[in-house]
N, C-alpha and C positions, 0 to 999 in steps of 0.2 A: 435493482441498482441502488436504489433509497438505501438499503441497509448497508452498501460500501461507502455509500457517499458519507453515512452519520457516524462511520468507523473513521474514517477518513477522517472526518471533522475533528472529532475527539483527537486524535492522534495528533493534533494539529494544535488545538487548544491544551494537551498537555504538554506544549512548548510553548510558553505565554508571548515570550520576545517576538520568536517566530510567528507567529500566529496573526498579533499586536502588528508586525512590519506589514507582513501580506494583504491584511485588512486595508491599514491604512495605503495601502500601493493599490489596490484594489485587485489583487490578485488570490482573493481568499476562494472561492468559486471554481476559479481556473485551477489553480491548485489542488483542490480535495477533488475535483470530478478527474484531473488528470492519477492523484493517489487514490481514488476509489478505481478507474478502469484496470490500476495496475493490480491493484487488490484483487477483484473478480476474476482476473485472468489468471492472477497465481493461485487462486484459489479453487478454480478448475482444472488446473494442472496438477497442482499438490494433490487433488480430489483423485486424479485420474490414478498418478503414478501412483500411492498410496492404495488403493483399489488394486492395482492390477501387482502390486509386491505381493499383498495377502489377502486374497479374494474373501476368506474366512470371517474378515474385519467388519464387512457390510457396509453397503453405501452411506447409513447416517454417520455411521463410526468414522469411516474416509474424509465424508463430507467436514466433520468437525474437526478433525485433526488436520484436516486441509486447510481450514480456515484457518488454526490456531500459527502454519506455518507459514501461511500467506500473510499474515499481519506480522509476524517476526522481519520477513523479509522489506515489508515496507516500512517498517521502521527502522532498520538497517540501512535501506535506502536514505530515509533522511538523515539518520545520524550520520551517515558519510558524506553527504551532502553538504551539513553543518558543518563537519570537521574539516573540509578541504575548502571553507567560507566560501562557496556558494551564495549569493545574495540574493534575499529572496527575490529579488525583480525577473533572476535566474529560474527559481522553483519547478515554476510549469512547463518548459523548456528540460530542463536539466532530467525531470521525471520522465520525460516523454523519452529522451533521450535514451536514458541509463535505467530506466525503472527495467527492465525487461529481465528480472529475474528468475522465469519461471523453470520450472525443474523440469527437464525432454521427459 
């Protein structure tokens, strides 16, 4: 889970404003564990579906291209989140909510 959380983080920190609010609110913590669970989760989903399109591809292959569209999506997540001003006091709440974009 370490390695979603510091994906999480970053993701978070190349949004300075954002990052900056949640800190100071004290919701930086809350936030990147609620964007790192949703991260793991799509990224076992992306892992699966991806695996079972083209068996061929092989689990590490799956594994990273899963990763690569799990973090797409959660940064989709917050840019939508952003754009419909979401504040961050919302973040953790919001994520819990609406993160659930994983692929059936």
């Amino acid at each position: 889970m370490m390695l979603y959380k510091t994906m999480a983080l970053g993701l978070l920190e190349s949004r300075p404003r954002l990052h900056h609010r949640l800190k100071a609110e004290r919701l930086l913590l809350r936030t990147t564990e609620n964007l790192a669970r949703e991260l793991k989760a799509g990224h076992e989903a992306w892992t699966r579906r991806l695996a079972r399109s083209c068996p061929p591809r092989g689990e590490v292959q799956a594994g990273s291209e899963g990763l690569e569209l799990a973090l797409w999506d959660v940064e989709d997540l917050v840019a939508r989140l952003l754009a419909e001003g979401t504040e961050p006091a919302d973040f953790p709440a919001a994520i819990a909510e609406r993160g659930r974009l994983r692929p059936a």
